[in-house]
MARROVO-727169 format. One record per residue (C-alpha): residue in three letters; residue number from 1; x, y, z. Coordinates in Angstrom, 1 decimal, m for minus. Layout:
<atom "ala", NUM, <X, Y, Z>>
...
// end
This chain:
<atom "unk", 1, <0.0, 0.0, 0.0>>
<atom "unk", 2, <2.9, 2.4, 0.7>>
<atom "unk", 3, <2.1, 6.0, 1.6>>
<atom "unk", 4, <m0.9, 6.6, 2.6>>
<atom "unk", 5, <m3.1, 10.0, 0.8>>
<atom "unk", 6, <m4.9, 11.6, 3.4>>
<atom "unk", 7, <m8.5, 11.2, 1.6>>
<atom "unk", 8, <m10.4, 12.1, 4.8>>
<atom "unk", 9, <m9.7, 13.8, 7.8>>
<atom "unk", 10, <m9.2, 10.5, 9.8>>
<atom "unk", 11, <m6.7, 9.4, 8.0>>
<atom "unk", 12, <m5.2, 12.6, 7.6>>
<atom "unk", 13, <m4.9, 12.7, 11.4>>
<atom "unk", 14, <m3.6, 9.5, 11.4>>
<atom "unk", 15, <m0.9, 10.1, 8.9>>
<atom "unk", 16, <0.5, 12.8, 11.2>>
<atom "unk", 17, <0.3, 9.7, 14.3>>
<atom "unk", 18, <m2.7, 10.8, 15.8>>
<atom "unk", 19, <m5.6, 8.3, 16.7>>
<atom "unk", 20, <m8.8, 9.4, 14.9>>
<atom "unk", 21, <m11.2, 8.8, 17.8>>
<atom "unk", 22, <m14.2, 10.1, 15.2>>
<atom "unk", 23, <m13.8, 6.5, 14.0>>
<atom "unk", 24, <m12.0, 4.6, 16.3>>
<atom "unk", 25, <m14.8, 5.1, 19.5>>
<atom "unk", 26, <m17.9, 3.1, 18.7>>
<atom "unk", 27, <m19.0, m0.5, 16.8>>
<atom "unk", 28, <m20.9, 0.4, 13.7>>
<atom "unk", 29, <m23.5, m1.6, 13.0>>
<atom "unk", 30, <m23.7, m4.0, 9.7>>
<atom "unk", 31, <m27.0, m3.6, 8.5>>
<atom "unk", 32, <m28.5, m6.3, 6.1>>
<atom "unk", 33, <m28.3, m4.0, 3.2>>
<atom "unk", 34, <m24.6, m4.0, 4.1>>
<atom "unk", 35, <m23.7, m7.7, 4.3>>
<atom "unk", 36, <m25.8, m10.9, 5.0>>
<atom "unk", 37, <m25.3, m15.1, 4.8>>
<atom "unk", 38, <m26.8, m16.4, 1.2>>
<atom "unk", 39, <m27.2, m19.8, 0.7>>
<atom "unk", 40, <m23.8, m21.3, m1.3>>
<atom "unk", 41, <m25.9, m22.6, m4.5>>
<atom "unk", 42, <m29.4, m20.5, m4.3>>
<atom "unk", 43, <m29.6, m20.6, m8.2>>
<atom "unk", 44, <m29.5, m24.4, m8.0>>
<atom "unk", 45, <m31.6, m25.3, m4.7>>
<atom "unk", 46, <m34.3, m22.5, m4.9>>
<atom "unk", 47, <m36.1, m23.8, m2.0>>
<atom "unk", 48, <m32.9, m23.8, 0.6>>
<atom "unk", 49, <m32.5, m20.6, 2.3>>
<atom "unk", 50, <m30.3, m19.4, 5.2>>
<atom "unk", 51, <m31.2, m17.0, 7.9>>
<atom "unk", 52, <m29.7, m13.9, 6.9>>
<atom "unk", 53, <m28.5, m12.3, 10.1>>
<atom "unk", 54, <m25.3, m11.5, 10.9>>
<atom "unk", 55, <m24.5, m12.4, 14.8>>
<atom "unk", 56, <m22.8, m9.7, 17.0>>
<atom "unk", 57, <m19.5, m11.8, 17.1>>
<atom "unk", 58, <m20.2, m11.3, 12.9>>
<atom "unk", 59, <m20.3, m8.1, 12.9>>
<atom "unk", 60, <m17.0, m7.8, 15.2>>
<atom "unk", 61, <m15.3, m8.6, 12.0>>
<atom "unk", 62, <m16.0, m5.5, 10.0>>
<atom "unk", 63, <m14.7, m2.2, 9.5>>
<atom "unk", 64, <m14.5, 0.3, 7.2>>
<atom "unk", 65, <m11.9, 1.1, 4.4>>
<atom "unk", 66, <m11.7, 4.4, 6.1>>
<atom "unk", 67, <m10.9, 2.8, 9.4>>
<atom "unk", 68, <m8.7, 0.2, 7.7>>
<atom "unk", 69, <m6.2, 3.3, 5.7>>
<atom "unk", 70, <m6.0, 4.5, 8.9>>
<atom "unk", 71, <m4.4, 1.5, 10.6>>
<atom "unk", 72, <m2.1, 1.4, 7.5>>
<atom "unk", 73, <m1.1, 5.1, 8.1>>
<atom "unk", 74, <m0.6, 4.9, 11.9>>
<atom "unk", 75, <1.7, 2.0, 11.4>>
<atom "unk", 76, <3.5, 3.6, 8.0>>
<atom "unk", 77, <4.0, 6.4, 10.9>>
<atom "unk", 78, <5.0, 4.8, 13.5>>
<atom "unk", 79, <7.3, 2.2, 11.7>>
<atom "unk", 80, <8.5, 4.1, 8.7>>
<atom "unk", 81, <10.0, 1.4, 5.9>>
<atom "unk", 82, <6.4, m0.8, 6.7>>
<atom "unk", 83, <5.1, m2.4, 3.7>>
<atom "unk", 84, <1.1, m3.1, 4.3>>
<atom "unk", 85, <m1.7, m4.3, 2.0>>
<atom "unk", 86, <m5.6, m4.0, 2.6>>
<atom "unk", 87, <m7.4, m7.4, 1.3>>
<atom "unk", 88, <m11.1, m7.4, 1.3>>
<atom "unk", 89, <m11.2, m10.7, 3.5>>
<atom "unk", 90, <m15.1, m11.9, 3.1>>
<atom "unk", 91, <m14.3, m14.8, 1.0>>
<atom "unk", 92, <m11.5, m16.4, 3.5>>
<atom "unk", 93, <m14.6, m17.0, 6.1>>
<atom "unk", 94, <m16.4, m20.1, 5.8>>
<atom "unk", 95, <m19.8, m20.6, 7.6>>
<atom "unk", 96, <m21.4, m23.8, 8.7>>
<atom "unk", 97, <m24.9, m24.6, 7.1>>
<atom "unk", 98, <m23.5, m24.3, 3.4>>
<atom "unk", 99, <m23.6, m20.4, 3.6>>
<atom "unk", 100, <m21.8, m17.5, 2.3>>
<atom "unk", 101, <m21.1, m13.9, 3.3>>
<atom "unk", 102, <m21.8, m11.6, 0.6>>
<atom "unk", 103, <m21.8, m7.8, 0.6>>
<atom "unk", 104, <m24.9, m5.8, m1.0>>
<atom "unk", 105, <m22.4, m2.3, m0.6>>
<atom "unk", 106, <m20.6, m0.7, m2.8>>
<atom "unk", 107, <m17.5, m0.8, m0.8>>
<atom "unk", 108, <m17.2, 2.8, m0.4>>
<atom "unk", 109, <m15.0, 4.0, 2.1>>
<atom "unk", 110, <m17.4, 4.4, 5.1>>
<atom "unk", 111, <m19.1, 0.9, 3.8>>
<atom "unk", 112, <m18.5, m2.2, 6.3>>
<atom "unk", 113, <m16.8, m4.8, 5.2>>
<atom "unk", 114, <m14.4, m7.7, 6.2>>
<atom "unk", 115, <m10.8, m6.2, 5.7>>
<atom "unk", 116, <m7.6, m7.8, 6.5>>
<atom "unk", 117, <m3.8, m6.2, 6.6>>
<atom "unk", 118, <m1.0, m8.3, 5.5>>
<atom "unk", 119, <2.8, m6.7, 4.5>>
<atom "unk", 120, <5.7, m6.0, 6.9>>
<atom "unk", 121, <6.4, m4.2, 9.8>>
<atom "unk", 122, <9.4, m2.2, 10.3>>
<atom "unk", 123, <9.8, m3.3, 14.1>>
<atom "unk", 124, <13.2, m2.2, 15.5>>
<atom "unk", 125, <14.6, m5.8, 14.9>>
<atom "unk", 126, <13.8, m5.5, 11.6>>
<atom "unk", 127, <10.9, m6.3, 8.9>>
<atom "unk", 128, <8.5, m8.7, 10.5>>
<atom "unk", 129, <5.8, m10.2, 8.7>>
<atom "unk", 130, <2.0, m9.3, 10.0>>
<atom "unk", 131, <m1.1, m9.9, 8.9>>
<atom "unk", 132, <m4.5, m9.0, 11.1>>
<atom "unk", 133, <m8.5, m8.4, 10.8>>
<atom "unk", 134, <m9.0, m4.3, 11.0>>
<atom "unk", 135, <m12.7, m5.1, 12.7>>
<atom "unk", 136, <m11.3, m7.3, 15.7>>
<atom "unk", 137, <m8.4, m4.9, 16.2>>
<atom "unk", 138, <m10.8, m2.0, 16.7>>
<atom "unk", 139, <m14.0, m3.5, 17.8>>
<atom "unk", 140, <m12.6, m5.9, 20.5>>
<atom "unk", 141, <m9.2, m5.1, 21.1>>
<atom "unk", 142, <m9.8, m1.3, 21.4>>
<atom "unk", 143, <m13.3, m0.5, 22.2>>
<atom "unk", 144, <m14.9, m4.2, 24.0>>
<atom "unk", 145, <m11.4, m4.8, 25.7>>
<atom "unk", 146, <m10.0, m1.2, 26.2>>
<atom "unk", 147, <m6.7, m1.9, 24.8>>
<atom "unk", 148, <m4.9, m4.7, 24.1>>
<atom "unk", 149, <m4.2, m7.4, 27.5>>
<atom "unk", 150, <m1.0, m7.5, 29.8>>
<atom "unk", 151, <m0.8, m11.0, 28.3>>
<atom "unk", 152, <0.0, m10.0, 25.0>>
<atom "unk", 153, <2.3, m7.0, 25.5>>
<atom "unk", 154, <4.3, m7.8, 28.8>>
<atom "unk", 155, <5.2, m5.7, 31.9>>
<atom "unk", 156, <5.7, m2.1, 31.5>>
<atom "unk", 157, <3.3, m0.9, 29.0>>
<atom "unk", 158, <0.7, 1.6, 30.6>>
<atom "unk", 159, <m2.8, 0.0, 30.2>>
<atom "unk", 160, <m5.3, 1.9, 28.1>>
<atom "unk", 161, <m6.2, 1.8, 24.3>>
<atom "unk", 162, <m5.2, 5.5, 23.2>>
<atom "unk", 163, <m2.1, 4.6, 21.3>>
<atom "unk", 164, <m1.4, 2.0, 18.6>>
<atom "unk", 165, <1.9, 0.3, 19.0>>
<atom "unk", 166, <3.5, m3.1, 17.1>>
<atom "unk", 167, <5.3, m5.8, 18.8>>
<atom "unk", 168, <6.8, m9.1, 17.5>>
<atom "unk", 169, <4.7, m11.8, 19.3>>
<atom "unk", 170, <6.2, m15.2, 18.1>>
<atom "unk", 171, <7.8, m14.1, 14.7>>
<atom "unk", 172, <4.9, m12.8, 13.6>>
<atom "unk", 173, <4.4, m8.1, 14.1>>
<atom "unk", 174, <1.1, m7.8, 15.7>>
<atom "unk", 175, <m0.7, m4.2, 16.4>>
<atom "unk", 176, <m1.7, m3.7, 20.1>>
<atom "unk", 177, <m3.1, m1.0, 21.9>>
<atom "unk", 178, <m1.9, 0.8, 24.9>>
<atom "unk", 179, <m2.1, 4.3, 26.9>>
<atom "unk", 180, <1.4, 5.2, 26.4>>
<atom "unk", 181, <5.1, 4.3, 25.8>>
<atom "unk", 182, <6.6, 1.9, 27.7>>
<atom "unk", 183, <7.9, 2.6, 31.3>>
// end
């Protein structure tokens, strides 16, 4: 993805390394004129249909592109050298009772969908591969949780969920959140 062009004030803010708390402070809800389960073959089995309804945990998963650039540019900030890539992730989700997730948006940038960043973090050790869901990282780990667990960061990191931060958790550069730098 590279550098990213501040398109809206978000991620304008968060190309300069501030947290756009505009979009970054409350779940958005997926409506069914957003996204909802089909049934896999429909055109074949007219008469098999699937409830529609996304659960809460279902909607966890989405975000915005508009919330997902501006993950990208607070990383690109913070890690300068990063190389991160914004997949549309709906099709990597399987469902049991031979449904499918299909969008009926038009994927404009405040529409929710299923987005996924893969690339490379420029941690201090070096390039380190990542790859994450934008949704869980703002819907759980920010907002439900209120910043990412001592568990996952380790001693010293101030708790809170102001400040985005990447760490190396076994080889692999994962985004937490925290209320400050390290002590």
């Amino acid at each position: 993805m590279g550098t990213t062009t501040a398109i809206t004030s978000a991620i304008e803010e968060a190309t300069r390394g501030i947290v756009p708390l505009e979009i970054f402070s409350s779940i958005m809800p997926v409506m069914l004129s957003d996204a909802r389960f089909v049934a896999f073959s429909a055109d074949q089995n007219p008469q098999y249909t699937v409830q529609p309804n996304l659960s809460f945990i279902d909607q966890l998963q989405f975000s915005t592109k508009e919330q997902a650039l501006a993950i990208v540019a607070l990383i690109e900030q913070k890690y300068p050298g990063s190389t991160l890539e914004i997949i549309d992730n709906v099709n990597f989700f399987s469902y049991p009772g031979f449904r499918k997730l299909q969008y009926f948006n038009a994927g404009e940038i405040r529409d929710p969908r299923i987005y996924k960043v893969v690339g490379s973090i420029n941690l201090p050790e070096g390039l380190t591969v990542t790859e994450f869901n934008v949704g869980w990282l703002i819907n759980v780990k920010r907002i439900l949780n209120g910043g990412s667990s001592v568990m996952e960061i380790g001693p010293g990191w101030p708790e809170g969920n102001t400040v985005l931060r990447a760490m190396n958790s076994m080889g692999l550069a994962q985004p937490i959140w925290v209320g400050g730098d390290k002590q």
